[in-house]
C-alpha positions in Angstrom: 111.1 117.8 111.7 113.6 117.0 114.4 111.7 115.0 117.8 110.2 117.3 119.4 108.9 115.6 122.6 110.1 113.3 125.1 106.4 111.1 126.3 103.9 109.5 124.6 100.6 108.4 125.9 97.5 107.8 125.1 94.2 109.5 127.3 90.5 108.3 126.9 88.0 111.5 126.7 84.3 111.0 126.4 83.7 107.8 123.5 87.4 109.1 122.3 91.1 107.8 122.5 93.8 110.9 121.9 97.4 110.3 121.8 99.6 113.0 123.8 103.1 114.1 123.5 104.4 115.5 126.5 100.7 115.7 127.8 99.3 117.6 125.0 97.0 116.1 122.4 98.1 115.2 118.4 96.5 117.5 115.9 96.0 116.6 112.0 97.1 119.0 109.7 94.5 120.6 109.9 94.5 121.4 113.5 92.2 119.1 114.5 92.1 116.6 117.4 93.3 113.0 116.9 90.4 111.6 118.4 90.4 107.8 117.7 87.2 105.3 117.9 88.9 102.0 119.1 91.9 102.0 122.1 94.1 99.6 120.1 94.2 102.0 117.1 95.6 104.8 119.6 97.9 102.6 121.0 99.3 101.4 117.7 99.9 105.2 116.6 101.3 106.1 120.1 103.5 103.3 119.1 104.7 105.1 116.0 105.6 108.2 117.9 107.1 106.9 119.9 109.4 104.8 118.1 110.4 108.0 116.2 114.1 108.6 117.1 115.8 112.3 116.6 113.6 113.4 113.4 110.5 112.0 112.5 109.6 110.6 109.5 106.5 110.2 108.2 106.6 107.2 106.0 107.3 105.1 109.5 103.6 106.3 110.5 101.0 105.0 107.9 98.6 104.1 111.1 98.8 107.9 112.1 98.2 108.8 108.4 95.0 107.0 108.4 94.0 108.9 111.0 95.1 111.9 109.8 93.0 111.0 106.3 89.9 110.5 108.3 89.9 113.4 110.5 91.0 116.0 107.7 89.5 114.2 104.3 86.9 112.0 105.7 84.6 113.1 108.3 83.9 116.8 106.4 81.8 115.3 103.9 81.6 111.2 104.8 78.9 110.4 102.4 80.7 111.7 99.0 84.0 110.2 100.0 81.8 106.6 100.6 80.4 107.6 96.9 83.8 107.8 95.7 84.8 104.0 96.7 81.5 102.8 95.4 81.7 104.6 91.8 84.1 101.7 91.4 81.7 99.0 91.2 80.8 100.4 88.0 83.8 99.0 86.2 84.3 96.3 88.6 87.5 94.8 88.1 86.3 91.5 88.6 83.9 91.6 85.8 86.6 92.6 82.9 88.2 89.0 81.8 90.6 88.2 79.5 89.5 85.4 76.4 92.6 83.8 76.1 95.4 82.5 77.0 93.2 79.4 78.7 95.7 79.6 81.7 94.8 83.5 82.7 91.0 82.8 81.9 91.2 79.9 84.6 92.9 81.5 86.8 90.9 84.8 87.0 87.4 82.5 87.1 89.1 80.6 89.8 89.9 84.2 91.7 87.1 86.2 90.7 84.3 84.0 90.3 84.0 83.1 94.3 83.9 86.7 94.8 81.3 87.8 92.7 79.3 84.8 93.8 79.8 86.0 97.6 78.6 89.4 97.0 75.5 88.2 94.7 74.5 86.3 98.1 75.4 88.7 100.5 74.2 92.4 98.7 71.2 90.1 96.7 73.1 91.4 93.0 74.2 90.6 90.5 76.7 91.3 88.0 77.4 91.9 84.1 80.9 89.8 83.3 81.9 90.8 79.9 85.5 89.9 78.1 85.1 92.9 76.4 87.3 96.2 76.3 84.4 98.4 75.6 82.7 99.3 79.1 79.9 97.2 80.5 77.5 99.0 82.3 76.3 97.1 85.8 72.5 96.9 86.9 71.6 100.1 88.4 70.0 97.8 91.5 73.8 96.4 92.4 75.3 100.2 92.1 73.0 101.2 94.3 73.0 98.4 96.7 76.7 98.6 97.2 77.0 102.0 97.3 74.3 101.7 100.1 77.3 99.1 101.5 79.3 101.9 101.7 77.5 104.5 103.1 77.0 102.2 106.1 80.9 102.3 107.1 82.1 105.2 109.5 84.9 107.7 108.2 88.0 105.4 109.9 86.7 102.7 107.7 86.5 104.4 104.9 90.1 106.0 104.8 91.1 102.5 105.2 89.0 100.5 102.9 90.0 103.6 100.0 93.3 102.0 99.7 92.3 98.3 99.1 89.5 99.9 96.8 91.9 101.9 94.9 95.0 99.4 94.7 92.8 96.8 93.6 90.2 98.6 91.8 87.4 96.2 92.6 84.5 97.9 95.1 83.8 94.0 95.7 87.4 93.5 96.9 87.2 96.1 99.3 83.5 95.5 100.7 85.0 91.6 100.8 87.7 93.3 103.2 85.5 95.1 105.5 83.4 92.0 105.9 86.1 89.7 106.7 85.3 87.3 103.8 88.6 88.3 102.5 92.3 88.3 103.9 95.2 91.0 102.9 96.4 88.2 101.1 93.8 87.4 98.8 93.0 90.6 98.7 96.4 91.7 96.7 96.4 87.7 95.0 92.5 88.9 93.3 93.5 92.4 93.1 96.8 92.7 91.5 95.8 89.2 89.2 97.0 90.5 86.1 100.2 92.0 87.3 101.0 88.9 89.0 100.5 87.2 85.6 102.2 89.4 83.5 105.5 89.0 86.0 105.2 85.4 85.6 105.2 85.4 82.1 107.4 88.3 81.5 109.6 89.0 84.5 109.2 92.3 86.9 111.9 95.3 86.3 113.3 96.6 89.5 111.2 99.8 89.5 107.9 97.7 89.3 108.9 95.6 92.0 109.7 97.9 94.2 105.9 99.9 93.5 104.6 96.5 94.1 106.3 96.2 97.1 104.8 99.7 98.3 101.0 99.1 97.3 101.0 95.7 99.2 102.8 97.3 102.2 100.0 99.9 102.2 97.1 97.0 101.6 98.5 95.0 104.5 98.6 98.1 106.3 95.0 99.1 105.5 93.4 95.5 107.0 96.3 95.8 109.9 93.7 98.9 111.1 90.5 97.4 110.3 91.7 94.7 112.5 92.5 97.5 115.0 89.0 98.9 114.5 87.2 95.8 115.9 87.2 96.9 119.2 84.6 100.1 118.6 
């Protein structure tokens, strides 16, 4: 889609931030309003409009595709999309460790092990660690707990924690995230462990390099907006 507007703006209504081209309000896909909790986030996404030159393109926006994700996927039903990031916990990355070589098991207890000890202390949980392949059901009292965790985060914070949740698989990650006990650098060092390993040992081809590069654009991204959503 060629530009189709010359200003951008942003306009407080009510509790609510919109951005404006040309005077008239941004609608999601699905028609709806872009109204925005926190005046930093509508500023950053003004920013992306405007920066847009003859024809827009969408990749150049992930701020205004968060929004767009919480308006149109979010808000109409926020307590099964917070269900949806919790279900993780039950095959918690963090708990699945490997039993040799003795380098990868250090490393992932050095990683890993601060983590789950965070969220014992902070949700009162705990966990089942198992170096198993076979699944290893968690306490029902720490699924429940953190999917309470969950429920408690509005539907911006949501849309953004789903990515950190589902790049890194680990409900623990994400909930480490949203509380600040976690940067977007430890966040992709714990998440994409493995990976990182496996490169290491192995070397990365081209293609996977370049996914990697696209998952921890869209991680650093994701806590870029949580930062944004301070403010509200």
């Amino acid at each position: 889609m060629k530009r189709f507007y010359r200003d951008v703006a942003t306009a407080r209504v009510a509790d609510a931030w919109h951005v404006t081209l040309d005077g008239k309000p941004v609608r999601s896909p699905a028609r709806v309003s872009l109204a925005l909790p926190a005046a930093a986030f509508a500023d950053a996404v003004a920013a992306e409009w405007d920066a847009q030159t003859e024809t827009l393109k969408p990749a150049t926006m992930p701020l205004t595709g968060f929004a767009y994700a919480a308006i149109d996927r979010v808000i109409p039903d926020v307590p099964a999309f917070a269900a949806g990031l919790a279900a993780f916990a039950e095959t918690e990355l963090l708990c699945y460790r490997a039993d040799r070589p003795p380098a990868l098991v250090a490393r992932q207890a050095a990683e890993w092990d601060p983590l789950l000890t965070w969220a014992r202390r902070r949700y009162d949980i705990d966990f089942v660690v198992t170096t198993s392949i076979v699944h290893a059901a968690q306490p029902s009292a720490t699924l429940a707990r953190l999917a309470t965790a969950f429920t408690a985060f509005d539907a911006f914070r949501l849309a953004v924690l789903h990515p950190v949740v589902t790049i890194c698989g680990s409900a623990v990650i994400g909930l480490a995230i949203a509380e600040r006990h976690l940067d977007a650098a430890g966040a992709w060092t714990a998440g994409q462990l493995d990976e990182l390993w496996q490169a290491e040992q192995w070397g990365t081809d081209p293609l996977a390099a370049a996914a990697a590069t696209e998952r921890q654009a869209a991680l650093n991204t994701a806590v870029r907006l949580l930062d944004l959503l301070q403010a509200c």
